[in-house]
N, C-alpha and C positions, 0 to 999 in steps of 0.2 A: 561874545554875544550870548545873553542869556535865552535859554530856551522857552516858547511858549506853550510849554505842556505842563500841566498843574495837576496834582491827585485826580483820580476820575471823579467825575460829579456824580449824582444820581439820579436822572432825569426824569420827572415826572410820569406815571404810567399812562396819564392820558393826560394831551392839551387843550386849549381853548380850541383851537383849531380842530381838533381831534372832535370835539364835541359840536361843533359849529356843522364839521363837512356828515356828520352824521343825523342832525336835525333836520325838520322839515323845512323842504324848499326853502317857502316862502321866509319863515323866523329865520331858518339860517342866513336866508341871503341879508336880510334886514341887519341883523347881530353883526355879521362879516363887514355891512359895511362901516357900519357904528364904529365897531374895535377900529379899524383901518383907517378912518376918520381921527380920531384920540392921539394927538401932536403929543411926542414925547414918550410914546409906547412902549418902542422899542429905544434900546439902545443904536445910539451911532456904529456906523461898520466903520474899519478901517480895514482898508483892501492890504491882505498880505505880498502885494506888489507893490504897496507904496514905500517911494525911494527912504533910506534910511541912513542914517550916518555913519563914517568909515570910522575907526574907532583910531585912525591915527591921518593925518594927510597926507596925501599920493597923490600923482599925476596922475596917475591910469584911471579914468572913469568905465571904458567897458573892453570888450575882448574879443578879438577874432582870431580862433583856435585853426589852424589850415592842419587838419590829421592826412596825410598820408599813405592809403589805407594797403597793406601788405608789406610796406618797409622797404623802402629805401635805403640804397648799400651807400652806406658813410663812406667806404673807401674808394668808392667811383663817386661822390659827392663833393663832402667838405673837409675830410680827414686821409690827405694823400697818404701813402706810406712806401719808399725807396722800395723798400725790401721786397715787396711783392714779385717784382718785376725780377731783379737778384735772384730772388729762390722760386722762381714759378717752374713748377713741375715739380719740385720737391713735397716731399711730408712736411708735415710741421714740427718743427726742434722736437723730440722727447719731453723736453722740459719743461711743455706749454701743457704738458697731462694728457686726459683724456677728453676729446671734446665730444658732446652728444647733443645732438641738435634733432629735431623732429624727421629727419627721411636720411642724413649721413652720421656717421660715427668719426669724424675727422683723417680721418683716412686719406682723405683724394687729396689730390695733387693743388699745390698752391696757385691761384688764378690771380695774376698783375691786372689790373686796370686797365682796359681799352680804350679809356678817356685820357687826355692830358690834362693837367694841374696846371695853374698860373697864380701868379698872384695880383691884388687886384685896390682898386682908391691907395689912399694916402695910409691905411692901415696895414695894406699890403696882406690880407686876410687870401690864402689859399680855397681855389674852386676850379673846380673840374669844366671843358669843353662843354658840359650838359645843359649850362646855367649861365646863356649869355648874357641873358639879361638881368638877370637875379646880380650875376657875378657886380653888376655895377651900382648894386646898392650895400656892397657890403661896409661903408661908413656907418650905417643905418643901425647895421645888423651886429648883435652879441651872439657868437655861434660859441653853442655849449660840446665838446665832443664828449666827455665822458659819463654820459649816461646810460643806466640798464634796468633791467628788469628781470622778472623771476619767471617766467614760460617761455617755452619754445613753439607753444601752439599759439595762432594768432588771439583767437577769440578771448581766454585769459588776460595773455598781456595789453591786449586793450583794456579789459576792464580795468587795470592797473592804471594805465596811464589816466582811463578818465577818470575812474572815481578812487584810486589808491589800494584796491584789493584786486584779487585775481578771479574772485569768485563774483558772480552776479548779484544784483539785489543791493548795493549802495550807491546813495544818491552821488550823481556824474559832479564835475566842478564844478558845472555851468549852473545844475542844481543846489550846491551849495551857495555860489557867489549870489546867486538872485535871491536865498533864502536870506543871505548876509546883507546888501545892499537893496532889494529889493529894484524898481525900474524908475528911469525918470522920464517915461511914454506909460500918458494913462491910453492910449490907443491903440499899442502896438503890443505882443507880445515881448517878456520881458528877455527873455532865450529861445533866439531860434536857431533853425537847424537846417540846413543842405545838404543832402545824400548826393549820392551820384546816381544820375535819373536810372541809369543802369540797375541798380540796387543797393542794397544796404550793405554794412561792412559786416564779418562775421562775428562781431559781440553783437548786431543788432539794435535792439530798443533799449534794451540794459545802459547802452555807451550815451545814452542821454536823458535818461530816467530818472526818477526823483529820488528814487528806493524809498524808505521810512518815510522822509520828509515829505509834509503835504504834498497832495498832483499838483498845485497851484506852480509850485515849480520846477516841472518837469519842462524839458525844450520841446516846440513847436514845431514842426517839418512846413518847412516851403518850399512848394514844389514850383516848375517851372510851367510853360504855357497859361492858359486864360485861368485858370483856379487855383493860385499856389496855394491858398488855403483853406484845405474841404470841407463841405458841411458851412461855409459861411455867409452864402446867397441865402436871402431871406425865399421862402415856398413865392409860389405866384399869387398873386392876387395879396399878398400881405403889407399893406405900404407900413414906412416908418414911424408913423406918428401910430399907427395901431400897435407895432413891434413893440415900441416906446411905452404904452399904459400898458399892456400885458407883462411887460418889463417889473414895472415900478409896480403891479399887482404882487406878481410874483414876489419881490425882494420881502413887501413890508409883510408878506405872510411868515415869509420864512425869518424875520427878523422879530417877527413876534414869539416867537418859541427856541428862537437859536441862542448856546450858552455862547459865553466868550472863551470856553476853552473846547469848542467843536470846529478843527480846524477844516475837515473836510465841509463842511457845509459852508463855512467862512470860503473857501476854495472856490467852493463851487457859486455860489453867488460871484465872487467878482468874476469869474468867467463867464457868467451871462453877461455883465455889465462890461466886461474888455470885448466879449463877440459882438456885441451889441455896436460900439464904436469901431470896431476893426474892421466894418461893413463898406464906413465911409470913409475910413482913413486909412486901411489895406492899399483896396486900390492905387492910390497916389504912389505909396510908399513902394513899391514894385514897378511903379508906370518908369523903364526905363528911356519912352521915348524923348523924354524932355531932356535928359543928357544930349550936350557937345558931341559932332560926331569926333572932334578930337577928342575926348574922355572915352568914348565907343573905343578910340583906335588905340589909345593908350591899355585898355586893358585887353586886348586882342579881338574885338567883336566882329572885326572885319575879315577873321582869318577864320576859316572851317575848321580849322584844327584846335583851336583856343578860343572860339565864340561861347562855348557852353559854360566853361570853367571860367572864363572871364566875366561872362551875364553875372553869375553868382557870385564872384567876388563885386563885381559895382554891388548887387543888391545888399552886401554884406556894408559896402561903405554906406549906403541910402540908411541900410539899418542902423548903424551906429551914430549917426549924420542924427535920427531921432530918436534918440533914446534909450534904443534896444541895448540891454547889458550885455551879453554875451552871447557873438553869434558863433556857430562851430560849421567848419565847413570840410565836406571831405572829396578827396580825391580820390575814383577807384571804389569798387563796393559792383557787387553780384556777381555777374562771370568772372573767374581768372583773367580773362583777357585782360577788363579794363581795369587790375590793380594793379601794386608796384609789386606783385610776390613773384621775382624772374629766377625761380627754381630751373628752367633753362631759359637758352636765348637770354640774355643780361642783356646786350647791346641792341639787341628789339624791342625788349620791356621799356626801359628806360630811356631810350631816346625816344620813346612813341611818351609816356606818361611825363617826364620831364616839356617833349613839346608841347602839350595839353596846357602846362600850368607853367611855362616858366614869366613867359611874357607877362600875364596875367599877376602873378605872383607879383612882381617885380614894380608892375602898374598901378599896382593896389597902394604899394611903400608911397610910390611916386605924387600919388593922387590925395592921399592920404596927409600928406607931408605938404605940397601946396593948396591944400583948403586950413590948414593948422590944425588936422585932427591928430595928426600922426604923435604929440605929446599924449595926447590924452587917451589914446587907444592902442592897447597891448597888443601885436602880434605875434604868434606862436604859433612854429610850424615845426612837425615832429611826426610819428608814428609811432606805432607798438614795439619796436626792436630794431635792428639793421639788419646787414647779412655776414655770413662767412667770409674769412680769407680762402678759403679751401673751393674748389670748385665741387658742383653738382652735374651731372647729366655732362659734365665737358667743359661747357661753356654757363653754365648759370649758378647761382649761390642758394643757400640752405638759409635757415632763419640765425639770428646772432643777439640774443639778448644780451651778452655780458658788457657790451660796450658800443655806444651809437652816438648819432647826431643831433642833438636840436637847437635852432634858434630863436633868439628875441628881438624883437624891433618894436619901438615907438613904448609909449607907457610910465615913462623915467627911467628905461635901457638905457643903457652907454653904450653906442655904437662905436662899430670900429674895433670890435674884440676880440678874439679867440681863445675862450677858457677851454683847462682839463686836453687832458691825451689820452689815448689807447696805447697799446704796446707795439713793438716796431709793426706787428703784419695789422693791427685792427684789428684784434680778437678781444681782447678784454680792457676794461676802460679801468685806467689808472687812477686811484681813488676816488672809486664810482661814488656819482651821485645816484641814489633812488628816489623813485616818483612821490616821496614825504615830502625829499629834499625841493623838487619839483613845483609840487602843491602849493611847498611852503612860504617859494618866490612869488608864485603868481598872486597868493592871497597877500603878500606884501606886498606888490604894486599895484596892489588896488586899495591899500589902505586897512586891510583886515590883517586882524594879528588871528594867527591858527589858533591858539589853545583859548582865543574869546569865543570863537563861531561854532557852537557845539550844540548839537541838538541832542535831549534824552528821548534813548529808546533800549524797551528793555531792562529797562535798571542802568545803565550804563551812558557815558557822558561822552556820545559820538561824536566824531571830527574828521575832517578829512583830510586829514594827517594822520590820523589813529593814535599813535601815542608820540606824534612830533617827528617835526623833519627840519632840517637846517637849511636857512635865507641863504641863498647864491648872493652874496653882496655885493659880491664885485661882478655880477649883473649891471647893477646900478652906478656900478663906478665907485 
């Protein structure tokens, strides 16, 4: 995709408008309305949210990203490993080097898994006691094991995961894909975003921020109770129809003086014109009372333990259900408590953060797949890294980026698979994929090819893939 940034212009030192809001009153107000009257004045806008075409065809129309947040141990998950259990108490072979992870030096004693493995459908795809529910859509599910990253601090390898660097400041995927496809809801935002009411994860605003690329595509946080999105009740006393001419004042002013290559101002108008709509189309789109209490119960809302993370996942299907391209949802964020990072106690972290989301998880597939979204919507559930074979504190694990878990479901996945290995304990993934590689898939089940979707900045011809990452094809079958 070619980029819409062109040599800088040189904009006028002073405009009509500049001259207009400086004159008197009365001539001013006269002149203001004259020009604003004059059909043809301005150039037509085109909203850089409007849907656009995939540069090749794919199933997957949008995306909901389920992060994780602290890292989930692949080897109490989806990637058993004998060995553990054989050599637990032991060091790890000499031959596996030196391992250095954020708080151990690989030193401690090897920790087996307190969960049991089974295997599970017609694929016979391996899952841990954690995942009862989960465990019964693994036809569904392409589980990737060999993937990793380059930090052992969380905040980093998130940034990695979302936007492909370690460091802060480039635009997240979700930023990219709506920069690429644009939305096909002129009412809704086009990426939204679900924290855990708790808090945020420790990359922050960065893990969904637009970096370089206009704010128009930065992800939108919705929160839960009566205003999941703030600032969007009109003041008191302001009805709609008034909202509405102050509206269409505002555009043709700023449409009178706006270049076609000033993207923040192009930004910022369609964001009046999408708050504007999202006033009366929000509402509905979040109203989950009109749900079956059987869809309530399929996705856990009747259980205190997975009502929270469940709400969020239906809202996530209502979002994609209209439009919304890319929603990202996370599990975990603020205190340690509520994330997967069980540097001790493992079998209290994760059986409390696995009950939270498995039911839910599991319901989303299910629900998703009996309305016939589940072709046309990506699912991806992953985190920043895994953990250690080695035990921490006794009983808990150290962070492990060399080698982890993630899966795909629905989008033109081929269910039913299990790519890539780690090495017998789960320490390093066997012809790692990295987060290029990553990137690279998901922008090809959406129908974008990575080295077309590039924005200039800086002199230089950004992507996010940076200089290329290789399609998981047999993802797709």
């Amino acid at each position: 995709m070619s980029s819409s940034i062109s040599p800088n212009h040189i904009r006028p030192a002073r405009t009509r408008r500049d001259v207009l809001r400086d004159a008197a009153h009365g001539f001013g107000a006269i002149a203001l309305q004259s020009l604003l009257a004059r059909e043809g004045l301005a150039k037509p806008r085109i909203s850089p949210l409007a849907a656009k075409p995939q540069h090749f065809a794919a199933k997957a129309k949008s995306v909901i990203f389920l992060f994780m947040v602290g890292a989930p141990s692949q080897i109490d998950t989806f990637d058993p490993k004998p060995s553990l259990k054989k050599y637990e108490g032991q060091r790890l072979p000499e031959s596996f080097g030196k391992i250095q992870s954020q708080f151990t030096d690989g030193t401690t004693p090897i920790l087996s898994s307190p969960w049991k493995f089974s295997q599970h459908g017609k694929s016979g795809a391996w899952v841990s006691t954690l995942f009862p529910h989960l465990s019964k859509c693994v036809d569904d599910m392409c589980i990737v094991r060999n993937f990793y990253t380059e930090s052992v601090v969380h905040a980093p390898a998130m940034y990695q995961v979302h936007s492909g660097r370690i460091i802060m400041g480039y635009p997240s995927m979700g930023a990219w894909v709506t920069y690429g496809l644009g939305s096909e809801s002129d009412s809704l935002p086009a990426y939204v975003v679900m924290p855990q009411p708790e808090g945020t994860p420790e990359g922050g605003t960065p893990c969904w921020g637009s970096g370089f690329l206009p704010a128009v595509y930065q992800g939108t946080l919705l929160r839960g109770g009566p205003t999941p999105i703030l600032h969007l009740k009109p003041p008191n006393g302001v009805t709609t129809e008034r909202q509405r001419r102050t509206l269409e004042l505002v555009q043709k002013m700023n449409d009178l003086d706006t270049e076609e290559t000033d993207t923040e101002m192009a930004a910022r108008i369609s964001s009046y014109e999408l708050a504007f709509k999202m006033q009366s189309q929000a509402p509905e789109a979040v109203d989950i009372n009109k749900e079956s209490e059987a869809t309530k119960r399929l996705y856990g809302l009747d259980d205190k333990r997975t009502s929270e993370f469940g709400t969020r996942l239906l809202l996530a299907r209502r979002m994609v259900e209209r439009g919304v391209r890319f929603v990202q949802v996370y599990s975990g964020g603020g205190p340690v408590s509520i994330q997967w990072d069980a540097h001790t106690d493992l079998v209290q972290n994760h059986e409390k953060m696995c009950g939270m989301t498995d039911k839910p998880i599991a319901g989303l597939i299910q629900d998703l797949k009996s309305r016939g979204l589940l072709d046309s919507t990506l699912i991806i559930w992953g985190s920043e890294f895994g953990r250690l074979p080695m035990s921490q504190s006794g009983n808990g694990r150290d962070h492990n980026p060399h080698g982890f878990t993630m899966w795909f479901a629905g989008g033109g996945v081929k269910g039913g698979q299990v790519l890539g290995d780690t090495d017998e304990f789960g320490l390093r993934a066997i012809n790692g994929l990295h987060m290029r590689d990553f990137h690279a898939t998901i922008l090809h089940a959406l129908g974008l090819e990575q080295n077309r979707l590039w924005y200039l900045h800086n002199g230089r011809q950004e992507k996010l893939t940076d200089f290329g990452g290789s399609v998981i094809k047999q993802v797709f079958g």
